[in-house]
PDB file of N, CA, C, O and CB in Angstrom:
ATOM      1  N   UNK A   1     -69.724 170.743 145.152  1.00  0.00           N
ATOM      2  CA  UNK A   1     -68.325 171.071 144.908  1.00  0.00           C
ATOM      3  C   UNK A   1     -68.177 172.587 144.904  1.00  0.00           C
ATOM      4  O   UNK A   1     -68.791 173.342 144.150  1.00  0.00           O
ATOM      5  CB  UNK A   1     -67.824 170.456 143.565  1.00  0.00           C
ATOM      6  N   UNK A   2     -67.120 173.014 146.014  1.00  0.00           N
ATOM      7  CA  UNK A   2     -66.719 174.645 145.866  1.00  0.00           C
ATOM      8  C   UNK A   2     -65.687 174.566 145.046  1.00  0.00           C
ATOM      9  O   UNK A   2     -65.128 173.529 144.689  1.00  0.00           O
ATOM     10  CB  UNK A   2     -66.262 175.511 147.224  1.00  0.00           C
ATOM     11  N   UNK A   3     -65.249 176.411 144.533  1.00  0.00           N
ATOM     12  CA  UNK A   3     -64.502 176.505 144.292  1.00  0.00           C
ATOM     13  C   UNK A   3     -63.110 176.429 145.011  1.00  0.00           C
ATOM     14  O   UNK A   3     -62.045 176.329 144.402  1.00  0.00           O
ATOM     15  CB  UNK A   3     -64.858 177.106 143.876  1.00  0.00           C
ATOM     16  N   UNK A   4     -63.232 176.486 146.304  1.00  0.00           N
ATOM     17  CA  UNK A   4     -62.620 177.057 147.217  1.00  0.00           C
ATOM     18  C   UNK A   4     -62.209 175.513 148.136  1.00  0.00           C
ATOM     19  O   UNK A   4     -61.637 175.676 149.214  1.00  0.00           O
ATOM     20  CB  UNK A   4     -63.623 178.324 147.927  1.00  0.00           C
ATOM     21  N   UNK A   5     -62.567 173.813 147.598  1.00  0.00           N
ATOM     22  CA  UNK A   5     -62.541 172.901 148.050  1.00  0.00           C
ATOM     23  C   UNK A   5     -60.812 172.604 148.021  1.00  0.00           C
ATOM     24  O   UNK A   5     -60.116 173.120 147.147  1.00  0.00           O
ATOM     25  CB  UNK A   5     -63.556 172.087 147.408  1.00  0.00           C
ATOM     26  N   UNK A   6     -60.355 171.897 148.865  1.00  0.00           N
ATOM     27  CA  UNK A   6     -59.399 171.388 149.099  1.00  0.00           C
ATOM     28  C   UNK A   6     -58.123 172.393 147.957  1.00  0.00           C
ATOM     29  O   UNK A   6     -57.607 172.125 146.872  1.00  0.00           O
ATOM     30  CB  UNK A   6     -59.747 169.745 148.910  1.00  0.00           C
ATOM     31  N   UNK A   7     -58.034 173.427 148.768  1.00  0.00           N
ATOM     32  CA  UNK A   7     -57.161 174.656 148.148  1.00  0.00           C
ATOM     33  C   UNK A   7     -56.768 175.191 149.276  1.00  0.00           C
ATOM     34  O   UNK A   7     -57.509 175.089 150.254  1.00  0.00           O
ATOM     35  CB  UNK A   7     -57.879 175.781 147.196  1.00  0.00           C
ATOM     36  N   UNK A   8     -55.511 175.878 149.379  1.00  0.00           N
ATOM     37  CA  UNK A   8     -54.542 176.456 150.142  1.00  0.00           C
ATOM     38  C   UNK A   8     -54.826 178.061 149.816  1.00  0.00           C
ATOM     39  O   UNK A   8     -54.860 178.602 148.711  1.00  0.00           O
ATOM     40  CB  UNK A   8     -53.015 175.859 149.750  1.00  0.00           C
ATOM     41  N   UNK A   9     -55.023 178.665 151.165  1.00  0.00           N
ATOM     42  CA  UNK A   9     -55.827 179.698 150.749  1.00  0.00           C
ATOM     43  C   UNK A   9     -54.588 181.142 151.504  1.00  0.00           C
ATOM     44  O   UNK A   9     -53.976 181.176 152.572  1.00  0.00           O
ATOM     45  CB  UNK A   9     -57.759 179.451 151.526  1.00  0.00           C
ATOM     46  N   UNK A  10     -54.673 182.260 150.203  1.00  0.00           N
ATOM     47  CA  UNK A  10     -53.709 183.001 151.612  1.00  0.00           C
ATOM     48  C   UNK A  10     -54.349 184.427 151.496  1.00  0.00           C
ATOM     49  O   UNK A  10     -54.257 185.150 150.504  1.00  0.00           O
ATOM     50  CB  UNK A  10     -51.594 183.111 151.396  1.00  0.00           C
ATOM     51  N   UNK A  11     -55.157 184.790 152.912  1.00  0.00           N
ATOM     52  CA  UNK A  11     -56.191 186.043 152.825  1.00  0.00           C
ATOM     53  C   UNK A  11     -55.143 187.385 153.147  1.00  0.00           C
ATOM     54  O   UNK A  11     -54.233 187.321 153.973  1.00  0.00           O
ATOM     55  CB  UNK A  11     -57.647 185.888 154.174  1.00  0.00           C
ATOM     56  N   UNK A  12     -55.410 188.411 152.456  1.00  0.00           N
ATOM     57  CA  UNK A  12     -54.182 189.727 152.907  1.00  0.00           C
ATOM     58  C   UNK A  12     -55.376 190.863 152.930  1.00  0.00           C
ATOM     59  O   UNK A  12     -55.462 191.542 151.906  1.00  0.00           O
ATOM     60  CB  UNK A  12     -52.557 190.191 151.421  1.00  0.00           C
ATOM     61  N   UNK A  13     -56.390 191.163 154.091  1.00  0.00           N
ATOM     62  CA  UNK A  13     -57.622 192.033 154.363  1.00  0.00           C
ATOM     63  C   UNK A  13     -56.872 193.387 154.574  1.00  0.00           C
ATOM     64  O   UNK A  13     -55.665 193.560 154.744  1.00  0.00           O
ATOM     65  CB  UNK A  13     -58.621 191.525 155.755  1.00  0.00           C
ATOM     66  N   UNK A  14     -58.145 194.545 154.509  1.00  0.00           N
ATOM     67  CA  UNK A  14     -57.541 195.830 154.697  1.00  0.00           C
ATOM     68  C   UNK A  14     -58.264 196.281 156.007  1.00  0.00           C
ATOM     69  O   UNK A  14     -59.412 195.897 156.228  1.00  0.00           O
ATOM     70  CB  UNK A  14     -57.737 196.856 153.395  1.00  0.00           C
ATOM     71  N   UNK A  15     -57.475 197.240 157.028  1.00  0.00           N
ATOM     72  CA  UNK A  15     -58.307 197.874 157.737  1.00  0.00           C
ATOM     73  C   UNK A  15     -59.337 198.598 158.006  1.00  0.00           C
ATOM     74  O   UNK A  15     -60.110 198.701 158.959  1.00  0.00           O
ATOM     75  CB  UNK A  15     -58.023 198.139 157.965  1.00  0.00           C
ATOM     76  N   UNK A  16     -59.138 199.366 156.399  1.00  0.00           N
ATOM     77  CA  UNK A  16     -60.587 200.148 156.218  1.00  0.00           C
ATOM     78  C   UNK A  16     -61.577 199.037 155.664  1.00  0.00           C
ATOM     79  O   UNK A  16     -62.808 199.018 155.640  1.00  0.00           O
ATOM     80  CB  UNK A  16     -60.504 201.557 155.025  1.00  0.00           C
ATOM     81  N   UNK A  17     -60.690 198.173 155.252  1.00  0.00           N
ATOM     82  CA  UNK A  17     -61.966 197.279 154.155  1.00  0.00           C
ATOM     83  C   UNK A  17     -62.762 196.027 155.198  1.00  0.00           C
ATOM     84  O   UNK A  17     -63.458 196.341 156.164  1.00  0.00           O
ATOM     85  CB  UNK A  17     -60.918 196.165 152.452  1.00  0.00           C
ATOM     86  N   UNK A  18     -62.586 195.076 154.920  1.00  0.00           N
ATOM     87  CA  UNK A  18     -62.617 193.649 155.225  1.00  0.00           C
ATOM     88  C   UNK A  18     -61.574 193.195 155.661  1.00  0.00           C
ATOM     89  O   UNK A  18     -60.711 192.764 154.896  1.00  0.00           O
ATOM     90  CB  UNK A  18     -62.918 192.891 154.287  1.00  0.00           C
ATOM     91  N   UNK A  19     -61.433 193.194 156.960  1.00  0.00           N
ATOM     92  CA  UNK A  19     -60.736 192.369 157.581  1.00  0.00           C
ATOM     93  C   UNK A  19     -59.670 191.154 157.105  1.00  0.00           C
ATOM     94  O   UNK A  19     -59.620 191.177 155.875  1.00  0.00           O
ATOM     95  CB  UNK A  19     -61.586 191.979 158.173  1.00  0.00           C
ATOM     96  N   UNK A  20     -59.063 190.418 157.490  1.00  0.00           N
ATOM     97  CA  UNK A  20     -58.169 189.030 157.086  1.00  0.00           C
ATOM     98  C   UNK A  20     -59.422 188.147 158.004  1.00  0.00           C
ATOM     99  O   UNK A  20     -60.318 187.584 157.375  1.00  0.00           O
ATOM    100  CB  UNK A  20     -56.035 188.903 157.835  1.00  0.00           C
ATOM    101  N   UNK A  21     -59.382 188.092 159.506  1.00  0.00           N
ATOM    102  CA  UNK A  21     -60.101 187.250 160.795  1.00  0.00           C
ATOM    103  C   UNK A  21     -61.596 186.907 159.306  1.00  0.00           C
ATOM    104  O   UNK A  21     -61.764 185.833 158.727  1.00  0.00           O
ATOM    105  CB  UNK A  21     -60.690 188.704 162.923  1.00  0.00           C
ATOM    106  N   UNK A  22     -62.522 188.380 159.052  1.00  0.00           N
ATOM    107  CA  UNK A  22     -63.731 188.418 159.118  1.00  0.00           C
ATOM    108  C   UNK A  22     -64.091 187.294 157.272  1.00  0.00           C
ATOM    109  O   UNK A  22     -65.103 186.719 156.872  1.00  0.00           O
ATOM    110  CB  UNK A  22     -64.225 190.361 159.354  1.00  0.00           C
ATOM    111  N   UNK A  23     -62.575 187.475 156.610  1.00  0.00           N
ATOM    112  CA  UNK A  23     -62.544 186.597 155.680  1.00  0.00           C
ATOM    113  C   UNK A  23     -62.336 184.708 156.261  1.00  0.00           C
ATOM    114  O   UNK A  23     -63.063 183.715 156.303  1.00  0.00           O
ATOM    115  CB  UNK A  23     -61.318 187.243 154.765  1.00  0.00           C
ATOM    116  N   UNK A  24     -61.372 184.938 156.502  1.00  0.00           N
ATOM    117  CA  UNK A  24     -61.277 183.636 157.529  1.00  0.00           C
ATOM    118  C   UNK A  24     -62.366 183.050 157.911  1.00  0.00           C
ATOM    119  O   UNK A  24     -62.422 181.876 157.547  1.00  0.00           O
ATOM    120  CB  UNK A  24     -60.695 183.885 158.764  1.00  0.00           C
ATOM    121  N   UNK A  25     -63.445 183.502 158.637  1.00  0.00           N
ATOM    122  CA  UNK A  25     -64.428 183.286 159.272  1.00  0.00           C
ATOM    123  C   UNK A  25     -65.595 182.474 158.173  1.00  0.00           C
ATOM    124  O   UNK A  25     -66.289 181.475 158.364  1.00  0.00           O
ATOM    125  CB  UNK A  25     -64.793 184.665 159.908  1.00  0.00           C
ATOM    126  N   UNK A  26     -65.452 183.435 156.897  1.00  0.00           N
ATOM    127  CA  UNK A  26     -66.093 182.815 155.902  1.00  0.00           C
ATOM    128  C   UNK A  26     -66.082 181.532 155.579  1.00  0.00           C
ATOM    129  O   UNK A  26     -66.897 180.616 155.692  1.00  0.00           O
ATOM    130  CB  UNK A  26     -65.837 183.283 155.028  1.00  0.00           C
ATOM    131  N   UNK A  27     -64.803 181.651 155.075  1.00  0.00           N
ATOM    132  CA  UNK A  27     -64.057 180.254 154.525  1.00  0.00           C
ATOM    133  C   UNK A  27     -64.048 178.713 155.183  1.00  0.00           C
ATOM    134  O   UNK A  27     -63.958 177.626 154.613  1.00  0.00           O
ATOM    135  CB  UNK A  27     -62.609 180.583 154.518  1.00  0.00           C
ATOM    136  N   UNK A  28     -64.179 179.051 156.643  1.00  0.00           N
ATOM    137  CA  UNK A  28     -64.594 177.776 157.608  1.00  0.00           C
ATOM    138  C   UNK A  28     -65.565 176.800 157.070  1.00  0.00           C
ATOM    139  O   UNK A  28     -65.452 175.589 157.258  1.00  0.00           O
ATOM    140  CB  UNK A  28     -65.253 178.256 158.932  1.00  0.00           C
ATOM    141  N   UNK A  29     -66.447 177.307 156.450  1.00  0.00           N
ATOM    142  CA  UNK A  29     -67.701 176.504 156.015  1.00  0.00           C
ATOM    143  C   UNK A  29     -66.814 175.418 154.950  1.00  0.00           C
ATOM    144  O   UNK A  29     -66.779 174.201 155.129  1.00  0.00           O
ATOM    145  CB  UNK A  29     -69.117 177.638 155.136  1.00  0.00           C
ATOM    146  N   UNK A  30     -66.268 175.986 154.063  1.00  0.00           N
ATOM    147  CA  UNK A  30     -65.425 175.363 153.132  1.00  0.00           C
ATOM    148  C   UNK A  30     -64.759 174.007 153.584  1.00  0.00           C
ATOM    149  O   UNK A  30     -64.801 173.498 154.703  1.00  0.00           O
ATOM    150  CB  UNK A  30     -64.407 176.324 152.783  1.00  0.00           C
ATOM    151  N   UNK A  31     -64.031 173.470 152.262  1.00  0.00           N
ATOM    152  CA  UNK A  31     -62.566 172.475 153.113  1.00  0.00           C
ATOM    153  C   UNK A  31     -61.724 173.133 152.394  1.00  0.00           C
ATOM    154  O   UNK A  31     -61.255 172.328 151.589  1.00  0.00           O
ATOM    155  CB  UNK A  31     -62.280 170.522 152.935  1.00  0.00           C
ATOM    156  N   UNK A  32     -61.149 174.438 152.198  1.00  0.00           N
ATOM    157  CA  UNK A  32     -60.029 175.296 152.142  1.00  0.00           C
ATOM    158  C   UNK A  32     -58.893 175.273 153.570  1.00  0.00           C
ATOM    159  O   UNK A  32     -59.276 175.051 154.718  1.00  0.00           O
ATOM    160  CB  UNK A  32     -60.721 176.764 151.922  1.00  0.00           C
ATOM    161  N   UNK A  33     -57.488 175.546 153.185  1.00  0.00           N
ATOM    162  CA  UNK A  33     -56.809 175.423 153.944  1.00  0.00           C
ATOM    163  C   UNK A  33     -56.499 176.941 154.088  1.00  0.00           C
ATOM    164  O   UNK A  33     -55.846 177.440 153.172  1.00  0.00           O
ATOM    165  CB  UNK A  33     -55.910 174.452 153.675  1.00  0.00           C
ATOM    166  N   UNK A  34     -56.887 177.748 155.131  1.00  0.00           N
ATOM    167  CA  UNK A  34     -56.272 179.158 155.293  1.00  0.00           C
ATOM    168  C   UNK A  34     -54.714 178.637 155.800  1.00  0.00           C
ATOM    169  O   UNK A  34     -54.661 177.832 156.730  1.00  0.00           O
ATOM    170  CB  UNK A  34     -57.232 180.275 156.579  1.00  0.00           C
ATOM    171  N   UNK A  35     -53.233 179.209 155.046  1.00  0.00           N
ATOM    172  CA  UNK A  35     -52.398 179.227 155.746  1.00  0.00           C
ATOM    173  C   UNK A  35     -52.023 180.082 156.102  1.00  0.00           C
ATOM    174  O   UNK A  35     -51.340 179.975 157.120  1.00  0.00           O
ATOM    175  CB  UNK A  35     -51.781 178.796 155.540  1.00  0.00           C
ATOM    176  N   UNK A  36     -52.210 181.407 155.536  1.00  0.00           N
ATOM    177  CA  UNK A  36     -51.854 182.910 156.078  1.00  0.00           C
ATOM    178  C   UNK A  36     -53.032 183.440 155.802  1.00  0.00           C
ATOM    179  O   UNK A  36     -53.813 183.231 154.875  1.00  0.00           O
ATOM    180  CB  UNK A  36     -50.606 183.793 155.393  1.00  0.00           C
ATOM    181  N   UNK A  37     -53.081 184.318 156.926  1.00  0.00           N
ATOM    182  CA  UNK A  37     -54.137 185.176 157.296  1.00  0.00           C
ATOM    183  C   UNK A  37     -53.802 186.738 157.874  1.00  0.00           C
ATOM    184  O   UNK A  37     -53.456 186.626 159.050  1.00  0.00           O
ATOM    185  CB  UNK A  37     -54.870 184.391 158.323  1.00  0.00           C
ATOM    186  N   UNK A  38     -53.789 188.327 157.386  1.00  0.00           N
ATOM    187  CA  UNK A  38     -52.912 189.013 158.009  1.00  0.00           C
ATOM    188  C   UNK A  38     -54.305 190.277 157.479  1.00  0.00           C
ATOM    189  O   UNK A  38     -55.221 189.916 156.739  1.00  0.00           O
ATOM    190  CB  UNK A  38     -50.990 188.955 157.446  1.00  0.00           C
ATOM    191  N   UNK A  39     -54.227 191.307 157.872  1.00  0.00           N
ATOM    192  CA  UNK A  39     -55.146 192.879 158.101  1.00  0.00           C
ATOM    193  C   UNK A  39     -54.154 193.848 158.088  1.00  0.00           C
ATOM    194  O   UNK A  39     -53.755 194.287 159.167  1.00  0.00           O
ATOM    195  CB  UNK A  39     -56.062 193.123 159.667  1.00  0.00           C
ATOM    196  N   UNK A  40     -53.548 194.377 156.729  1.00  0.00           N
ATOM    197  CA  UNK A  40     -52.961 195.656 156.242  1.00  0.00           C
ATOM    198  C   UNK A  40     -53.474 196.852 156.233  1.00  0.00           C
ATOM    199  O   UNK A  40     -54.633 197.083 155.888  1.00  0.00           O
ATOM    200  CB  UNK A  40     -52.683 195.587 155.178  1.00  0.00           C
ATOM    201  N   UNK A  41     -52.457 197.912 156.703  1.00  0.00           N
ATOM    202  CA  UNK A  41     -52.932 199.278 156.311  1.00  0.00           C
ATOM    203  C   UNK A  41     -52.353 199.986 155.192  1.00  0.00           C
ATOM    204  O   UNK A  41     -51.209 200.414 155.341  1.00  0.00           O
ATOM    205  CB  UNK A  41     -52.786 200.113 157.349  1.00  0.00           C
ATOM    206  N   UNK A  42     -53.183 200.256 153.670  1.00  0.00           N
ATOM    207  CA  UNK A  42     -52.790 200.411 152.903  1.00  0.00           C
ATOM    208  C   UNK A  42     -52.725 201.687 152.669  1.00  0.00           C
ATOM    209  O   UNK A  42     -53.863 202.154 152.640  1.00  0.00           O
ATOM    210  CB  UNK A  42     -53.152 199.786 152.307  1.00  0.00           C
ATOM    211  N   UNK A  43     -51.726 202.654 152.445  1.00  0.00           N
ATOM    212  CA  UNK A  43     -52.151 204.239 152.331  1.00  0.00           C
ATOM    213  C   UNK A  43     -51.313 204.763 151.305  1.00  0.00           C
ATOM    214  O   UNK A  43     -51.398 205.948 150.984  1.00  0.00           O
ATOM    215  CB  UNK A  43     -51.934 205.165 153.724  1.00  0.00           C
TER     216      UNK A  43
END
């Protein structure tokens, strides 16, 4: 059992940081539902 099991997930990544895609990518393994996924520039 994850934490991350059958949960609605919404990733907001940074450009300098970690990505939104490279979080996403993680989460696949999971049964999380990514519904938004987006890569901000925060300044």
């Amino acid at each position: 059992m994850s934490l991350f099991d059958d949960r609605k997930i919404i990733i907001i990544g940074d450009r300098d940081g970690i990505p939104g895609p490279a979080m996403e990518e993680c989460l696949k393994s999971t049964s999380a539902e990514v519904v938004f996924s987006s890569t901000e520039c925060f300044v």
